[in-house]
N, C-alpha and C positions, 0 to 999 in steps of 0.2 A: 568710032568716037567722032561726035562733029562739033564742030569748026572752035564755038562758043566750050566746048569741056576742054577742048586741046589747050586752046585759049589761057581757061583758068590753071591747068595743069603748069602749062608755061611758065603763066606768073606767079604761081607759090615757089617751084624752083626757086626761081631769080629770088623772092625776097628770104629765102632761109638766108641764115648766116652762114657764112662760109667755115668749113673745118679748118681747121691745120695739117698742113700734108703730114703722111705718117714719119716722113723726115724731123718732122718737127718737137714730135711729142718724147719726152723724155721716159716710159714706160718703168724705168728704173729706179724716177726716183722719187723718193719717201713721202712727198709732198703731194703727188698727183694722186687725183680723185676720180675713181673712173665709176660715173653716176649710174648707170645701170637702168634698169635691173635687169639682173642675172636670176634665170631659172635654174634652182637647184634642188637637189636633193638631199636626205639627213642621212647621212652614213652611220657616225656615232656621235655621242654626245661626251665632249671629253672633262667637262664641269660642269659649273653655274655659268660659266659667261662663256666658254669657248663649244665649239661644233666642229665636225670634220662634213665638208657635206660637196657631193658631188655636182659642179658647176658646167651647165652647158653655157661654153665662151661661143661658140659658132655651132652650124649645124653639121652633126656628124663628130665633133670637137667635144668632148669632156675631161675635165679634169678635176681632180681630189683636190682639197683643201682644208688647213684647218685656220677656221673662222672666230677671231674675237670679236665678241658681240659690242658694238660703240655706245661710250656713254655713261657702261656700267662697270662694276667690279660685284663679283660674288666671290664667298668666305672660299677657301683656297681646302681643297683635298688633299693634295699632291704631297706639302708641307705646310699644315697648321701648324699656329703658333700654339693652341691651345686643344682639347678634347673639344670643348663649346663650337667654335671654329669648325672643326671636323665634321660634326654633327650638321651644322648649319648648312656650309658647303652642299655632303651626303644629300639633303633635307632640295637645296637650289637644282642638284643634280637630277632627281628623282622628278621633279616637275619638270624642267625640259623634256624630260624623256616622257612621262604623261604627254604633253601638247605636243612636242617633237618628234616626233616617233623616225626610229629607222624607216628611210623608206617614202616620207613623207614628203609635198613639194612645199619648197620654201621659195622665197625674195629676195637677193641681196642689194642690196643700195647702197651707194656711195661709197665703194669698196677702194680698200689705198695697203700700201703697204702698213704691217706692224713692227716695233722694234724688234720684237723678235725675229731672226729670220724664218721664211720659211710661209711664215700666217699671217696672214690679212685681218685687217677691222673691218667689219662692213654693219650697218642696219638689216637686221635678221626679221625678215616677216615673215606669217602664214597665211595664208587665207581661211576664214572662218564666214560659212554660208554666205555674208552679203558685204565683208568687208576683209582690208588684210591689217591683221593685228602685230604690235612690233613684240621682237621677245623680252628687250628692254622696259618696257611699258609695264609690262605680262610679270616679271620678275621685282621692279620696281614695287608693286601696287601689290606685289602680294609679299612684301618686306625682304624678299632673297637675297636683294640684290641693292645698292646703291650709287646714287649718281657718280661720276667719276671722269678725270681727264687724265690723260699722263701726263699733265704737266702738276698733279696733285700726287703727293705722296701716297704711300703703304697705307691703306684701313688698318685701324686699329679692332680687328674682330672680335677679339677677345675681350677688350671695354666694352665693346657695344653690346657683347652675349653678357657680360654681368651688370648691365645696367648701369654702367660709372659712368656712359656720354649716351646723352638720348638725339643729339641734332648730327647725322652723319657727313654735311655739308659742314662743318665747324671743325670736323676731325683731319682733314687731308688740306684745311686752307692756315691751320696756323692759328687760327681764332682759338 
C-alpha cells in the first residue's frame, strides 16, 4: 500500500464516529435498535405478520427466531374472532409462504425486542432481481395486511371482512 492510500485509510478511521464500548450498550433492553441488516433465512412461516427464520448474528453464529414483521398487523389464525378473519389470515398466510419460501434468504432491519417474549420485530426484506422488497409493503399493497403500531389497539377483522369500516387507519386510533 503507498504512502498517499495509507494516508486516506488513516483518515476515514479517525472521522467514523466512535461506538460505545460494549459496557455500554444495554442489549436487554426493549427499547434498543439493532439496525442491521442481518442475513437470514425462512424456516417457517408462522402467520400473516410473523416468521421464524434462521439469523446469521456473526460468522459461524446462527440462531432461530421468531420475527414480527414492523408496522403491520394481519387477521389472526391462531384465535379469530370471526370465520371471515380465519379465512383472511389462512389467505395473508399462504402469500408469505408464496414469496417467502422455506429456505429462502431474507433482510432483517432495525431489529429490537417485541412484547412478547422470546420474538423480535424487525423490517422483513427479500431480494427480487435488482432490488430488496419489504414484506410489509408486499402484504400492505396486496390488502392482507394493515398499518399498525403497538401503541394502537386490536383490528377490528371481522368489521373490516363485512364491510361495516372501510378506512383501517380510523379503526385502531379511536376516530
Amino acid at each position: 500500500m503507498n504512502r498517499d492510500n495509507l494516508f486516506a485509510c488513516v483518515l476515514i478511521l479517525f472521522s467514523l464516529p466512535m461506538a460505545a464500548s460494549a459496557s455500554d450498550l444495554n442489549v436487554r433492553s426493549r427499547s434498543m435498535i439493532f439496525a442491521g441488516p442481518y442475513q437470514a433465512e425462512v424456516q417457517q412461516v408462522i402467520d400473516g405478520d410473523t416468521i421464524v427464520a434462521r439469523v446469521a448474528i456473526w460468522p459461524g453464529l446462527l440462531a432461530d427466531y421468531s420475527i414480527r414483521v414492523r408496522g403491520i398487523d394481519a387477521p389472526e389464525i391462531r384465535r379469530p374472532d370471526c370465520e371471515a378473519e380465519l379465512e383472511w389470515g389462512l389467505r395473508a398466510k399462504e402469500q408469505i409462504e408464496r414469496l417467502y419460501r422455506t429456505g429462502s434468504s431474507i433482510r432483517l432491519r432495525d431489529v429490537q425486542f417485541d412484547v412478547w417474549s422470546g420474538r423480535v420485530v424487525a423490517d422483513v426484506q427479500r431480494f427480487r432481481s435488482d432490488r430488496w422488497l419489504s414484506l410489509s409493503s408486499e402484504l400492505l399493497q396486496r390488502g392482507l395486511a394493515v398499518e399498525w403500531e403497538p401503541s394502537q389497539g386490536a383490528v377490528p377483522w371481522c368489521l373490516l371482512a363485512q364491510g361495516e369500516v372501510r378506512e383501517p387507519a380510523s379503526l385502531t386510533n379511536g376516530d
